[in-house]
N, CA, C and O atoms as CSV, one atom per row, in Angstrom:
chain,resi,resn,atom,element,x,y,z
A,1,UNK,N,N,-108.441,220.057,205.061
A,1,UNK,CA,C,-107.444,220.153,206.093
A,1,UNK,C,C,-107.900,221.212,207.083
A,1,UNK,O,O,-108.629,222.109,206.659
A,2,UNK,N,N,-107.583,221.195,208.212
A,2,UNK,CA,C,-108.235,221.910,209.381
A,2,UNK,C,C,-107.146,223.248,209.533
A,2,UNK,O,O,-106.083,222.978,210.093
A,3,UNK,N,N,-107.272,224.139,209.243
A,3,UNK,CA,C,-106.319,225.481,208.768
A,3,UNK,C,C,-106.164,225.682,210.085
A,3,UNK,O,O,-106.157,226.907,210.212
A,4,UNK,N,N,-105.997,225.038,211.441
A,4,UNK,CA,C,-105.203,225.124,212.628
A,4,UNK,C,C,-104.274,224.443,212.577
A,4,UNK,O,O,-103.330,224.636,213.343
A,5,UNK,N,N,-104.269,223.469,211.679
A,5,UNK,CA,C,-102.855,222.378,211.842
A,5,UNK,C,C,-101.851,222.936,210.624
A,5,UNK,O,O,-102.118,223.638,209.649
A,6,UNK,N,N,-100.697,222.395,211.030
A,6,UNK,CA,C,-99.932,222.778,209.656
A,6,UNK,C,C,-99.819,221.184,208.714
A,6,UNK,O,O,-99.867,220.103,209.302
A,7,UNK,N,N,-99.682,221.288,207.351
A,7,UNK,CA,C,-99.395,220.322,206.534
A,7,UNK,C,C,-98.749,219.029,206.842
A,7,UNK,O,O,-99.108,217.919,206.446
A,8,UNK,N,N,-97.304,219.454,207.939
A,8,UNK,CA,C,-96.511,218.808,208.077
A,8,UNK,C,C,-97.536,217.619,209.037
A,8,UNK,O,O,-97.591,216.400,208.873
A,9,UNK,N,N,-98.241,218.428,210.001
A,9,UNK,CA,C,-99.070,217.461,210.855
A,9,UNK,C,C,-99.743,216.614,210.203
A,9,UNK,O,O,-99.625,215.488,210.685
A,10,UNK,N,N,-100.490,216.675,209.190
A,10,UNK,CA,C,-101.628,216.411,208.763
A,10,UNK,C,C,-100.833,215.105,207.380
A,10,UNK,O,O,-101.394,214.097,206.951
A,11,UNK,N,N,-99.680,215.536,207.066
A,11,UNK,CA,C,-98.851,214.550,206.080
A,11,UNK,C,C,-98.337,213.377,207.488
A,11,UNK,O,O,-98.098,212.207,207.191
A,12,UNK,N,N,-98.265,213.655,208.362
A,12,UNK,CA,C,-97.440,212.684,209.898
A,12,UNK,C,C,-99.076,211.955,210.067
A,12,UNK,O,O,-99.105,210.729,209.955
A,13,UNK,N,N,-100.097,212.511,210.269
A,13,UNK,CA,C,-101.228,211.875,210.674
A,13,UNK,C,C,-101.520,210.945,209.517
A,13,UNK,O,O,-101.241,209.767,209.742
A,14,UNK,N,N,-102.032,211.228,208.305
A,14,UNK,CA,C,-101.529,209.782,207.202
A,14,UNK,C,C,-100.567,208.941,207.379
A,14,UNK,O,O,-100.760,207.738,207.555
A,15,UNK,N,N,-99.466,209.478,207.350
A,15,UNK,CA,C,-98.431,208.339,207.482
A,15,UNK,C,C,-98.847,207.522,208.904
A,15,UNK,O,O,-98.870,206.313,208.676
A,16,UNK,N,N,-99.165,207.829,210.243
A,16,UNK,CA,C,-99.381,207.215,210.529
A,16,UNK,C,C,-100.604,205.832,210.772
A,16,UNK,O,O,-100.526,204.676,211.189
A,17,UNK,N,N,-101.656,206.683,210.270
A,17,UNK,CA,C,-102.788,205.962,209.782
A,17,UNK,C,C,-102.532,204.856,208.430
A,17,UNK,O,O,-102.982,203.710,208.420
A,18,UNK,N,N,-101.874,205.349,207.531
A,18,UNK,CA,C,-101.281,203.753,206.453
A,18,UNK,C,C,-100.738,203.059,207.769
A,18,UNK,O,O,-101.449,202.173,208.242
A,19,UNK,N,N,-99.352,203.422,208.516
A,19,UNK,CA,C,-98.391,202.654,209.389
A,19,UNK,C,C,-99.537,201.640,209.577
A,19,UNK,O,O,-99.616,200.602,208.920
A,20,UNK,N,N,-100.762,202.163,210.889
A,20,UNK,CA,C,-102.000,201.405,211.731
A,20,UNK,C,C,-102.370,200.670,210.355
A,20,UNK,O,O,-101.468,199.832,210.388
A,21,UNK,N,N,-102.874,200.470,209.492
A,21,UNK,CA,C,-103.592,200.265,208.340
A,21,UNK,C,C,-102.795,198.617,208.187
A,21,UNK,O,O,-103.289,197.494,208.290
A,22,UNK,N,N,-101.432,199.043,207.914
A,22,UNK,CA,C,-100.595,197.962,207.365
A,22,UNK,C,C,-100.214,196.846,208.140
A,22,UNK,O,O,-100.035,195.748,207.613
A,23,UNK,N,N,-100.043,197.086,209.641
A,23,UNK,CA,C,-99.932,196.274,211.075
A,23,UNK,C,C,-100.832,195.841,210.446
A,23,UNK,O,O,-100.361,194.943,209.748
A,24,UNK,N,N,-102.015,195.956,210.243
A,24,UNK,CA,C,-103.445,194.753,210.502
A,24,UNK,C,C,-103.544,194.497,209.294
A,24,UNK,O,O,-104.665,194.662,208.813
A,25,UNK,N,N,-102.695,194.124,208.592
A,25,UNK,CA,C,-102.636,193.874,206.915
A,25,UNK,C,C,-103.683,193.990,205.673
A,25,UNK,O,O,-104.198,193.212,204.870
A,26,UNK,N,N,-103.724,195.621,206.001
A,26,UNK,CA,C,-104.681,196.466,205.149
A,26,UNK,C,C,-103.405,197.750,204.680
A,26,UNK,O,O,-102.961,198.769,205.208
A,27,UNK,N,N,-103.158,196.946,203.318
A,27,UNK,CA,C,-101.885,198.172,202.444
A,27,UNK,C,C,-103.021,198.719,201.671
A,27,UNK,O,O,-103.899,198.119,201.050
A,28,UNK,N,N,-102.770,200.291,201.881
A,28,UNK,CA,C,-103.333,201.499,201.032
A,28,UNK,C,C,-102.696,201.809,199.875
A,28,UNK,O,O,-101.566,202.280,200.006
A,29,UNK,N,N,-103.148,201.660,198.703
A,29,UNK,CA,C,-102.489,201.920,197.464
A,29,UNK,C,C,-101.555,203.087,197.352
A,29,UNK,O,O,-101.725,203.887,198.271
A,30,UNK,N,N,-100.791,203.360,196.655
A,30,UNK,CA,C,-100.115,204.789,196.768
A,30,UNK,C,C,-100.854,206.541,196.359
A,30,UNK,O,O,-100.711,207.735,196.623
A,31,UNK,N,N,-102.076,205.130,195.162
A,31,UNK,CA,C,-102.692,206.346,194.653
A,31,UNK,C,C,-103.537,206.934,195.180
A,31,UNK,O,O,-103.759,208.117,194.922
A,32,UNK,N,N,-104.423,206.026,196.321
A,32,UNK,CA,C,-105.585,206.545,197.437
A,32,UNK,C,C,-104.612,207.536,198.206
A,32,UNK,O,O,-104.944,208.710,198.369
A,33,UNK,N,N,-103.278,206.989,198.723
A,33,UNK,CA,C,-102.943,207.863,199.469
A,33,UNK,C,C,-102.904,209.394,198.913
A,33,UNK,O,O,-103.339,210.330,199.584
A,34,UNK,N,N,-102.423,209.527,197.813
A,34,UNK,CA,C,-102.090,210.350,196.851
A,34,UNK,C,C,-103.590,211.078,196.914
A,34,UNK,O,O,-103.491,212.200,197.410
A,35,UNK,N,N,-104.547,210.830,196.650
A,35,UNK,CA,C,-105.893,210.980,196.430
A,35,UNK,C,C,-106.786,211.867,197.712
A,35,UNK,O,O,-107.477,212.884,197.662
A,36,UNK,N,N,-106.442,211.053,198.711
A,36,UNK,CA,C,-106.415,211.648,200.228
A,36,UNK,C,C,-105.359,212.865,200.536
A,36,UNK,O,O,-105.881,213.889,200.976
A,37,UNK,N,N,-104.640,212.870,200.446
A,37,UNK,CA,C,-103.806,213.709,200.412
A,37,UNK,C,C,-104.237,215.459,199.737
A,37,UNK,O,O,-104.357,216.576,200.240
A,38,UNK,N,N,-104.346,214.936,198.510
A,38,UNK,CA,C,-104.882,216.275,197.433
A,38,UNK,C,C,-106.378,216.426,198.460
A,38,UNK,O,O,-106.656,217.615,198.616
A,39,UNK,N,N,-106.979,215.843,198.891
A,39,UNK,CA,C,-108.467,216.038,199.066
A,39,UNK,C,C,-108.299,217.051,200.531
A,39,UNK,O,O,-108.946,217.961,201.050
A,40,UNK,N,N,-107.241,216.418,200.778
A,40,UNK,CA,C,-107.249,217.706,202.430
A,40,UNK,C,C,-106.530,218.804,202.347
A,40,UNK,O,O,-106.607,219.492,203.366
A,41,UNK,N,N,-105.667,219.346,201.273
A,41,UNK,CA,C,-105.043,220.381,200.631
A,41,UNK,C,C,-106.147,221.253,201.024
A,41,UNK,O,O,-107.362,221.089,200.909
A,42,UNK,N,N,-105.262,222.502,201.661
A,42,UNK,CA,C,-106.084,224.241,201.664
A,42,UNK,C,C,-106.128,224.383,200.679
A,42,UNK,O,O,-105.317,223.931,199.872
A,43,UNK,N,N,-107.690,225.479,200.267
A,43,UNK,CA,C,-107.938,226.031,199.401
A,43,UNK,C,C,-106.745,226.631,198.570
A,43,UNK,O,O,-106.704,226.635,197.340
A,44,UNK,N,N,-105.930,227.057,199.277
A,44,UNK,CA,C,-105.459,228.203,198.689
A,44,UNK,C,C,-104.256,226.866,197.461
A,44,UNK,O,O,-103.812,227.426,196.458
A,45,UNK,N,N,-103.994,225.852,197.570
A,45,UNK,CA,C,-103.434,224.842,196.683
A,45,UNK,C,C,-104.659,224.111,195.575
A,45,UNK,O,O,-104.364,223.025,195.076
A,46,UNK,N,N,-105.910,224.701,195.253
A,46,UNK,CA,C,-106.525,224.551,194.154
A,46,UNK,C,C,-106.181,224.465,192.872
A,46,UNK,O,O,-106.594,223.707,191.994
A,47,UNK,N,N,-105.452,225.244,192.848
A,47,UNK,CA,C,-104.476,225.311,191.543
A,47,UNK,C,C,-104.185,223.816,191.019
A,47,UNK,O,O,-104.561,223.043,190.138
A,48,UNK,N,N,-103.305,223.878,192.074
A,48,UNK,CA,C,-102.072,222.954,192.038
A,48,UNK,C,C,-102.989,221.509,191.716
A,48,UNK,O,O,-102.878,220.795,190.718
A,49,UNK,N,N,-103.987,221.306,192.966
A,49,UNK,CA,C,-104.698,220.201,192.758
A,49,UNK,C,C,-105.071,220.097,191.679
A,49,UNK,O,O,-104.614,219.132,191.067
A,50,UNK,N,N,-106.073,221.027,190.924
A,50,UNK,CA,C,-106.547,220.924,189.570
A,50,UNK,C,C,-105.441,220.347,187.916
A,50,UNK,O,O,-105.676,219.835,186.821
A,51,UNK,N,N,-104.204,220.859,188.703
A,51,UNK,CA,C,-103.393,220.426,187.438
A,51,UNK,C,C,-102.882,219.170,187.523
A,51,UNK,O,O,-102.324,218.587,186.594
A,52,UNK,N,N,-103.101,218.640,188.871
A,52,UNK,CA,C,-102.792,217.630,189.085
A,52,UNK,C,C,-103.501,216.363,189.110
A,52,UNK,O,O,-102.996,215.289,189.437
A,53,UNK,N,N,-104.854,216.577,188.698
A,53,UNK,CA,C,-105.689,215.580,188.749
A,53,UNK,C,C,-106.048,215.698,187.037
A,53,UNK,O,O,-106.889,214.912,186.600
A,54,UNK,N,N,-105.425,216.648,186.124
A,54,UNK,CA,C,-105.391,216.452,185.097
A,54,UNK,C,C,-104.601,215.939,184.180
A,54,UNK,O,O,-104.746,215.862,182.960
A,55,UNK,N,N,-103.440,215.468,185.130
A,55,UNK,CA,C,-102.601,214.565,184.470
A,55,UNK,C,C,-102.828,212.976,184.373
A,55,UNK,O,O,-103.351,212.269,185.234
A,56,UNK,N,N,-102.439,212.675,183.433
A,56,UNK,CA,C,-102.977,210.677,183.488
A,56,UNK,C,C,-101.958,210.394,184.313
A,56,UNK,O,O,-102.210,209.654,185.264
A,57,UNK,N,N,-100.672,210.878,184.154
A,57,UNK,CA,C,-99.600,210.123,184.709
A,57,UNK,C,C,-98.112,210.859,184.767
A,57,UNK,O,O,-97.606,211.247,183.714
A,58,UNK,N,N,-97.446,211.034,186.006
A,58,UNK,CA,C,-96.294,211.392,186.365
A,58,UNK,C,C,-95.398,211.333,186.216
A,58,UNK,O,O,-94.905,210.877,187.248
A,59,UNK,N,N,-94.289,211.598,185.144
A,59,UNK,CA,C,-92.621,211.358,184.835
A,59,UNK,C,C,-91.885,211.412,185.692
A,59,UNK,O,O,-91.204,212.433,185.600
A,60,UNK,N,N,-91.500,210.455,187.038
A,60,UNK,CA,C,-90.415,210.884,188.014
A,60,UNK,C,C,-89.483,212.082,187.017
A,60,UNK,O,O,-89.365,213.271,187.310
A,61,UNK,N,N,-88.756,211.250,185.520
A,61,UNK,CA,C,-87.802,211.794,185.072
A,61,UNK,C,C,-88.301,213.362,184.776
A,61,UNK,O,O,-87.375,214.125,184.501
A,62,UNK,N,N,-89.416,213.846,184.791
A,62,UNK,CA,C,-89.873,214.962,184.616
A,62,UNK,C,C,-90.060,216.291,185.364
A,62,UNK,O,O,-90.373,217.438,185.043
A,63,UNK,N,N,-89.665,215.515,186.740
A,63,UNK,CA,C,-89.964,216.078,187.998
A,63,UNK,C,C,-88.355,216.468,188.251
A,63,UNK,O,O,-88.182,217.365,189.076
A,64,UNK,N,N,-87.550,216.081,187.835
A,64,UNK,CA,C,-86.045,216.075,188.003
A,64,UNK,C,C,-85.347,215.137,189.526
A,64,UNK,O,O,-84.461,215.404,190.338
A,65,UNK,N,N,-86.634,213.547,189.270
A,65,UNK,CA,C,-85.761,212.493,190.129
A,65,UNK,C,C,-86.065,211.708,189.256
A,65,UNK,O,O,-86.958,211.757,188.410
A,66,UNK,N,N,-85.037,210.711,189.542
A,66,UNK,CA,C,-85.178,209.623,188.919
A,66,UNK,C,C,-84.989,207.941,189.311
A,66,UNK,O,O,-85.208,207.080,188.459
């Protein structure tokens, strides 16, 4: 991620790139997005990434939604 932009930009610039993606009927999985996402994370969310790519799989109910 380019540490001039903030997150919020850079989560709006995906979303709109799936949006372009899907018009021309090219759907991006949730998990690439997911995947892309972690990959442009600042350093300083290493952590977070690391614990998160060590999970097989996500409990909405775990997260406290459901």
């Amino acid at each position: 991620m380019n540490p001039t932009k903030t997150m919020e930009q850079d989560l709006n610039k995906l979303g709109a790139m799936a949006k372009e993606l899907d018009v021309i009927g090219t759907t991006i999985p949730p998990k690439v997005k997911i995947m892309v996402l972690l990959m442009n994370l600042f350093e300083s969310y290493e952590f977070l990434v690391t614990s998160l790519e060590s999970l097989e799989s996500i409990d909405p109910k775990k997260l406290g939604r459901s």
